[in-house]
Backbone as a printed PyTorch tensor [residue, N CA C, xyz], in Angstrom:
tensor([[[129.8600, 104.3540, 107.9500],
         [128.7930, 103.6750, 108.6310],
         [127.4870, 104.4210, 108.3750]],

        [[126.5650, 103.7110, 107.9890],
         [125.0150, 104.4520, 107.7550],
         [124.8430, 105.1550, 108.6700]],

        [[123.9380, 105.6380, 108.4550],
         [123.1490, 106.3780, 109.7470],
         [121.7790, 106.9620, 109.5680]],

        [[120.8950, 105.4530, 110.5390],
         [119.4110, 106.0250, 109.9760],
         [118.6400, 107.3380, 110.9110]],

        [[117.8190, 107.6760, 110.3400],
         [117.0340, 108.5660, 110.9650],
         [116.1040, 108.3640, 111.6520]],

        [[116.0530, 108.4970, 113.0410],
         [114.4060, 108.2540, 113.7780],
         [113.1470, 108.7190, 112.7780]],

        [[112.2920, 107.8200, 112.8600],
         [111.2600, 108.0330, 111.9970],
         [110.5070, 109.0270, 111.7680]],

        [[109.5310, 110.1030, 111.0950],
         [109.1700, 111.5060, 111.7080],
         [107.8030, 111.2510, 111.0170]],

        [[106.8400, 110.8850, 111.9730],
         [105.4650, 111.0700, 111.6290],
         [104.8360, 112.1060, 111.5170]],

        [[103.9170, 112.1770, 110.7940],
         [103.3230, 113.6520, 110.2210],
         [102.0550, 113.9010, 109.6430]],

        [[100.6970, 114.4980, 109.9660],
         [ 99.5700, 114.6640, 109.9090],
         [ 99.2530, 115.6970, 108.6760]],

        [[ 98.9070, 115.0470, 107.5340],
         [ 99.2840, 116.0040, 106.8170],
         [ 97.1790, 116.1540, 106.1810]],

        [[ 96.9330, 117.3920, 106.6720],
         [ 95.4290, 117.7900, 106.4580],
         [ 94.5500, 117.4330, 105.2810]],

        [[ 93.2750, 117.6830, 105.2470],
         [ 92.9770, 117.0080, 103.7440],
         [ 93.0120, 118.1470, 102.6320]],

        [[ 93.0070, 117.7060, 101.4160],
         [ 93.2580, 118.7530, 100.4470],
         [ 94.3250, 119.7040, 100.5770]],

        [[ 95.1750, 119.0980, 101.3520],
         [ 96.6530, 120.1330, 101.8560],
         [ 97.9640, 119.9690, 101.2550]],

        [[ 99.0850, 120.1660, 101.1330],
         [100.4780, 120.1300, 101.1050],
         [101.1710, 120.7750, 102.2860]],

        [[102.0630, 120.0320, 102.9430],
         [102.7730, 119.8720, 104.3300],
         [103.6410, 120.6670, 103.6820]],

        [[104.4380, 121.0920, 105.2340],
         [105.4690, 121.8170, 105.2130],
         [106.7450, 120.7300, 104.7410]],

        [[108.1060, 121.2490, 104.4180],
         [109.3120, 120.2920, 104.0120],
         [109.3390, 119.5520, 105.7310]],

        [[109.0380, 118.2450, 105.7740],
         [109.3760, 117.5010, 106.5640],
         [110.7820, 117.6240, 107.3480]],

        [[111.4030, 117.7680, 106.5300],
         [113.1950, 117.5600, 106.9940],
         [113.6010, 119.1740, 107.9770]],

        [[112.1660, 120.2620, 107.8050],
         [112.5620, 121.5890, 108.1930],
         [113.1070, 121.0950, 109.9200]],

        [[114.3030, 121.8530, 110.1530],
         [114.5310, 121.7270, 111.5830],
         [114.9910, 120.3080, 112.1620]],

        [[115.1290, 119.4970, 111.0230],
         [115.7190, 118.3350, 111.4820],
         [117.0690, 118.2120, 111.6120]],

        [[117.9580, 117.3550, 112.3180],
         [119.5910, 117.0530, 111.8700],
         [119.8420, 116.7290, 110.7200]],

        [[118.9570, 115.9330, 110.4160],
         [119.3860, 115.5350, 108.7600],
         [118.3500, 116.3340, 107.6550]],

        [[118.3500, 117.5340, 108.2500],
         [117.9010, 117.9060, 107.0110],
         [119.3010, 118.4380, 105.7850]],

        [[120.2860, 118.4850, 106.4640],
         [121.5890, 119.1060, 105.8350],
         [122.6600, 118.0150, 106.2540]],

        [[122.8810, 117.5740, 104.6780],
         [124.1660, 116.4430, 104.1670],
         [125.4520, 117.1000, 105.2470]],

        [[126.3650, 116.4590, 106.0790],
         [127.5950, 116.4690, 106.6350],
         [128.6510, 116.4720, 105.5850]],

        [[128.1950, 115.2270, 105.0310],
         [129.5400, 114.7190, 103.5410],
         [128.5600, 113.9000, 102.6760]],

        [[129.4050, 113.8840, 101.4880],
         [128.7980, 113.2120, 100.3120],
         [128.0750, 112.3810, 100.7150]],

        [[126.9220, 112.1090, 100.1980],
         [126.0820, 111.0290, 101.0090],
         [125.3370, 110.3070,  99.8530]],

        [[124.7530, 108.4760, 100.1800],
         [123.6110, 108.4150,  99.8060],
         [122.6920, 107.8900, 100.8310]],

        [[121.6040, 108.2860, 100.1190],
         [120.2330, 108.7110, 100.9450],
         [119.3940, 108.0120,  99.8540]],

        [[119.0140, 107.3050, 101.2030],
         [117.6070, 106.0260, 100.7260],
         [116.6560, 106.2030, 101.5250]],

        [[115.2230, 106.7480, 100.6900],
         [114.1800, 107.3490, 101.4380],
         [113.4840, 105.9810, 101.6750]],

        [[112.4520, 105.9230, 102.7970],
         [111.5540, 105.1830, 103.1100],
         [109.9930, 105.9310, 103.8490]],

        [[109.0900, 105.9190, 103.1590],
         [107.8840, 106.4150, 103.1650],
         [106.5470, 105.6980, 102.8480]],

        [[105.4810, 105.9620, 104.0930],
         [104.5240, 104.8880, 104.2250],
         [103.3240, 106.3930, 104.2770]],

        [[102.2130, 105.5710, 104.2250],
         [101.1360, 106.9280, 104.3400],
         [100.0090, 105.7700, 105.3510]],

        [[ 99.2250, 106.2730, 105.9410],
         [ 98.4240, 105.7880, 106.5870],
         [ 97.2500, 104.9940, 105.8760]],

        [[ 96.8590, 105.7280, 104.2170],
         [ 96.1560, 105.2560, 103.8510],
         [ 96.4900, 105.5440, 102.3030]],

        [[ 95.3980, 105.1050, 101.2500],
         [ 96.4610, 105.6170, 100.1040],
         [ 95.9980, 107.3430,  99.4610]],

        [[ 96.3060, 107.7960,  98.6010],
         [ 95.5900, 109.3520,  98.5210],
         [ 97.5300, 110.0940,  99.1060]],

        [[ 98.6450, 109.9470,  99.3150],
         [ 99.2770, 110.4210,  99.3550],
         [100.3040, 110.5740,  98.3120]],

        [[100.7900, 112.0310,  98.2650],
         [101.8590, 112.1420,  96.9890],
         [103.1240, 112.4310,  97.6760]],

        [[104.3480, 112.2540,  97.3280],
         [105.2800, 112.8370,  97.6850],
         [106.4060, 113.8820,  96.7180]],

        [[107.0990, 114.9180,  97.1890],
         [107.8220, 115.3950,  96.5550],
         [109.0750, 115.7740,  97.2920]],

        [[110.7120, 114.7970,  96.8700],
         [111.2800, 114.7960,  96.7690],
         [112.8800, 115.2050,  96.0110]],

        [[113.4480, 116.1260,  97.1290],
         [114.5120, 116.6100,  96.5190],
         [115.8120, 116.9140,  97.3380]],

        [[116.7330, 117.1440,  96.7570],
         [118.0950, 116.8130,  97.4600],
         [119.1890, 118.0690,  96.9670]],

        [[119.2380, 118.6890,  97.6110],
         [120.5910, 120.0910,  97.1880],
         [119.6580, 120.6630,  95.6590]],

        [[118.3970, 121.1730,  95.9510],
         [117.5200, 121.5890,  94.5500],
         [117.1100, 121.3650,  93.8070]],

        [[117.7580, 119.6650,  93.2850],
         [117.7910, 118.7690,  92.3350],
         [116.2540, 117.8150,  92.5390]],

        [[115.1740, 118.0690,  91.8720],
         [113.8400, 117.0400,  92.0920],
         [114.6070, 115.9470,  91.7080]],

        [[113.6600, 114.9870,  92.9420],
         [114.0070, 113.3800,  92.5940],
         [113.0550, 112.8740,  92.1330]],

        [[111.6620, 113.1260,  92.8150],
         [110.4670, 112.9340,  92.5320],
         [109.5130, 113.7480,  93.1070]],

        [[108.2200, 114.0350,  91.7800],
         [107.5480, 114.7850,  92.7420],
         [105.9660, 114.3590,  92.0460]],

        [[105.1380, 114.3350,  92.8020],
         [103.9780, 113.9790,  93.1640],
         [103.8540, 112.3880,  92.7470]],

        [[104.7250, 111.5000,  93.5190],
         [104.2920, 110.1380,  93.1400],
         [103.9700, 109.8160,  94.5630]],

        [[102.8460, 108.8870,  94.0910],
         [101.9510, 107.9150,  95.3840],
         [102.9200, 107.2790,  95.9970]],

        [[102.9970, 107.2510,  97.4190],
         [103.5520, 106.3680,  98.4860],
         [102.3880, 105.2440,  98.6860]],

        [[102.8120, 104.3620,  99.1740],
         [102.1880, 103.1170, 100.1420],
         [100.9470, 103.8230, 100.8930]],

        [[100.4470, 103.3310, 100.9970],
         [ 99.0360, 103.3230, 101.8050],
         [ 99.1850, 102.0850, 103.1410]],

        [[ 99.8360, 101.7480, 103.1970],
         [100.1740, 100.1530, 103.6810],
         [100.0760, 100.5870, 105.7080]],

        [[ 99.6860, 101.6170, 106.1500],
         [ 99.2120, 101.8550, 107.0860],
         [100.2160, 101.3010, 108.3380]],

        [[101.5030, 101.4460, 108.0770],
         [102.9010, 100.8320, 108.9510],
         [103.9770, 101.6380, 109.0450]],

        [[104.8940, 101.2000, 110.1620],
         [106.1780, 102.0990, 109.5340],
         [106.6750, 101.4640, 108.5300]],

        [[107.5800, 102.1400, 107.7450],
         [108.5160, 101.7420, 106.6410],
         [109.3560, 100.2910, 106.9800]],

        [[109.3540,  99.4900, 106.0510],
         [110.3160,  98.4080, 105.9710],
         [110.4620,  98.1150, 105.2860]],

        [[111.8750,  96.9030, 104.9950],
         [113.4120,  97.1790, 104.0820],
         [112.8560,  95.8720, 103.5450]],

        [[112.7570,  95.5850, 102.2210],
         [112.7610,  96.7820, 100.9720],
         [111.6220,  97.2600, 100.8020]],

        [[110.5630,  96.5620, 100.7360],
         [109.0430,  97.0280, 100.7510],
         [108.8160,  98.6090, 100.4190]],

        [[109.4820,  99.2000, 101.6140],
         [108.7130, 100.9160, 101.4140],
         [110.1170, 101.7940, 101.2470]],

        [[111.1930, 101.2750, 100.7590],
         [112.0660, 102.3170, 100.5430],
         [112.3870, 102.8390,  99.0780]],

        [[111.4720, 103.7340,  98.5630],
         [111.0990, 104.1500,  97.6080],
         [112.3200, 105.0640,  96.2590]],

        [[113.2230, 105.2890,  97.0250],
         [114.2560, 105.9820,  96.0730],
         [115.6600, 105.9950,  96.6390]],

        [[116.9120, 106.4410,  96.1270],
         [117.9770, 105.9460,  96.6460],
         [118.2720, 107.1890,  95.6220]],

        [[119.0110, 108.0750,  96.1550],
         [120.0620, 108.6930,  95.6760],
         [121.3400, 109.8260,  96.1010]],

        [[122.0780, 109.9700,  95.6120],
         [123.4520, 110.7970,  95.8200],
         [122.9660, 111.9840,  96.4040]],

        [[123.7730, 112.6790,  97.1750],
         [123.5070, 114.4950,  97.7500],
         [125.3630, 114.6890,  98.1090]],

        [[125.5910, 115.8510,  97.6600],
         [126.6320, 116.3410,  98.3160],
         [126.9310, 117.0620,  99.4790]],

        [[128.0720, 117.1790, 100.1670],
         [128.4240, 117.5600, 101.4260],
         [127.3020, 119.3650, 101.6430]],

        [[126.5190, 118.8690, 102.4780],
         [125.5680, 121.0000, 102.7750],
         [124.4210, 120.6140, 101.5370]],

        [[124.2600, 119.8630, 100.8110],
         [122.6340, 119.7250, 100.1990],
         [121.9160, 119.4930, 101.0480]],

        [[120.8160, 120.3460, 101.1740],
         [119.3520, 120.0980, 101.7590],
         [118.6840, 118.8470, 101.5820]],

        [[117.7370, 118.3610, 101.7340],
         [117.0600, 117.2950, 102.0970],
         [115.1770, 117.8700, 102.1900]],

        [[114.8070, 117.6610, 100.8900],
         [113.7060, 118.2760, 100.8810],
         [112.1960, 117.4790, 100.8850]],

        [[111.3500, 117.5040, 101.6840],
         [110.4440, 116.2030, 101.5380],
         [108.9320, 116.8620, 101.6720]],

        [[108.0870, 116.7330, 100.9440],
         [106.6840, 117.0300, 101.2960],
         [105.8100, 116.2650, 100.9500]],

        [[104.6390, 115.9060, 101.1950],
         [103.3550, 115.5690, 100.9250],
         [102.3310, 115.9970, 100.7860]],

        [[101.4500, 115.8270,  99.6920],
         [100.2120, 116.3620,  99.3090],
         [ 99.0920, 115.1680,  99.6060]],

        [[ 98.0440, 115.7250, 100.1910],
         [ 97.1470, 114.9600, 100.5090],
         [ 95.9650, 114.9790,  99.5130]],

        [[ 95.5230, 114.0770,  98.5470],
         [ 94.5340, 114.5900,  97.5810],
         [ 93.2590, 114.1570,  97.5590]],

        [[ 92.8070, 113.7250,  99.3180],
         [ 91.5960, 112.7590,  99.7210],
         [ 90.7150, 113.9980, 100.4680]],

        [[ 90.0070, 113.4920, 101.1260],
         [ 88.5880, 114.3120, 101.6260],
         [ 89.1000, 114.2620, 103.5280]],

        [[ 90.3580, 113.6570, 104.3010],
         [ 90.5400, 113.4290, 105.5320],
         [ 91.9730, 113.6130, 105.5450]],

        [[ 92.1500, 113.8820, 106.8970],
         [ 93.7140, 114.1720, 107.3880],
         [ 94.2510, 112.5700, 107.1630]],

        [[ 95.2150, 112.3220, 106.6040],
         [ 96.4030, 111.5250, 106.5340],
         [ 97.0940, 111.7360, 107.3290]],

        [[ 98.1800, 110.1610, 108.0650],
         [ 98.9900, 109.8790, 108.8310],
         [100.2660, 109.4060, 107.6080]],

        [[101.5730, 110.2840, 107.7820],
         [102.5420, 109.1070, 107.1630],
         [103.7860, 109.2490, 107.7870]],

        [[104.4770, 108.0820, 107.6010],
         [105.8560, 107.5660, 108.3310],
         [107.1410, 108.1160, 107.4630]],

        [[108.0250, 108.6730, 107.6760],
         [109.3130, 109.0230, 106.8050],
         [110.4870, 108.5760, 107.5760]],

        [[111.1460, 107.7910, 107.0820],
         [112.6930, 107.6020, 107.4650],
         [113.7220, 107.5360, 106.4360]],

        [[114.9390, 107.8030, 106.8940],
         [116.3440, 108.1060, 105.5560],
         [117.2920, 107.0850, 106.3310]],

        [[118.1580, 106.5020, 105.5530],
         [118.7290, 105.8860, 105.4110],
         [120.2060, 106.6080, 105.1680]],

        [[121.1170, 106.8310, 105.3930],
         [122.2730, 107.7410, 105.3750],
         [123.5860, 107.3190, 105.5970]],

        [[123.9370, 107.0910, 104.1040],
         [125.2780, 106.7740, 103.6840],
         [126.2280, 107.5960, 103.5320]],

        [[127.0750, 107.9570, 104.8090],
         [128.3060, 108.5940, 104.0390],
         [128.9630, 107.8290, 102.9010]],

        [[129.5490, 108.5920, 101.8630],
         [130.5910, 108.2090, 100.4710],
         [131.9540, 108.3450, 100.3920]],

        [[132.3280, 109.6240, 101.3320],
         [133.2360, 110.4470, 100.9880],
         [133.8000, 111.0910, 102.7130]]])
């Protein structure tokens, strides 16, 4: 059975890069084989993200949505992939505008295994 993640909004400063989003979360660390389908919105556009899973980059500095909402299915769920049982869950944003940014993150969480 999936299991999504409450959403985790996050103020990320101007000309900055945020801390790993997932730090201190439950899901920042896979239970069991999993897939994991990110969903990420930014308040405005000017946001990058960098994405990774047990060390492995998924993506890193590509533009999210600007679309100023929470995430919705399919619209803003931007990548989909595998992590094994104890991989990390790594997420940041770079802000590359002149003002603090607002953005929305939620996971999607498929056990496999």
């Amino acid at each position: 059975m999936p299991v999504v993640s409450p959403a985790i909004a996050f103020s990320v400063a101007a000309n900055s890069t945020s801390v790993n989003l997932m730090a201190g979360s439950l899901y920042e660390v896979l239970a069991r084989p999993s897939i994991v389908e990110f969903g990420l919105v930014g308040s405005a556009a000017g946001l990058l993200a960098t994405i990774m899973i047990g060390g492995e980059v998924l993506m890193q500095d590509q533009e999210i949505s600007g679309a100023n909402r929470f995430p919705i299915v399919p619209d803003d769920w931007i990548l989909k992939a595998a992590g094994r049982a104890g991989a990390k869950i790594y997420i940041t944003l770079r802000n590359r505008t002149g003002g603090a940014l607002t953005s929305w993150v939620i996971l999607n969480i498929t056990p496999v295994g």
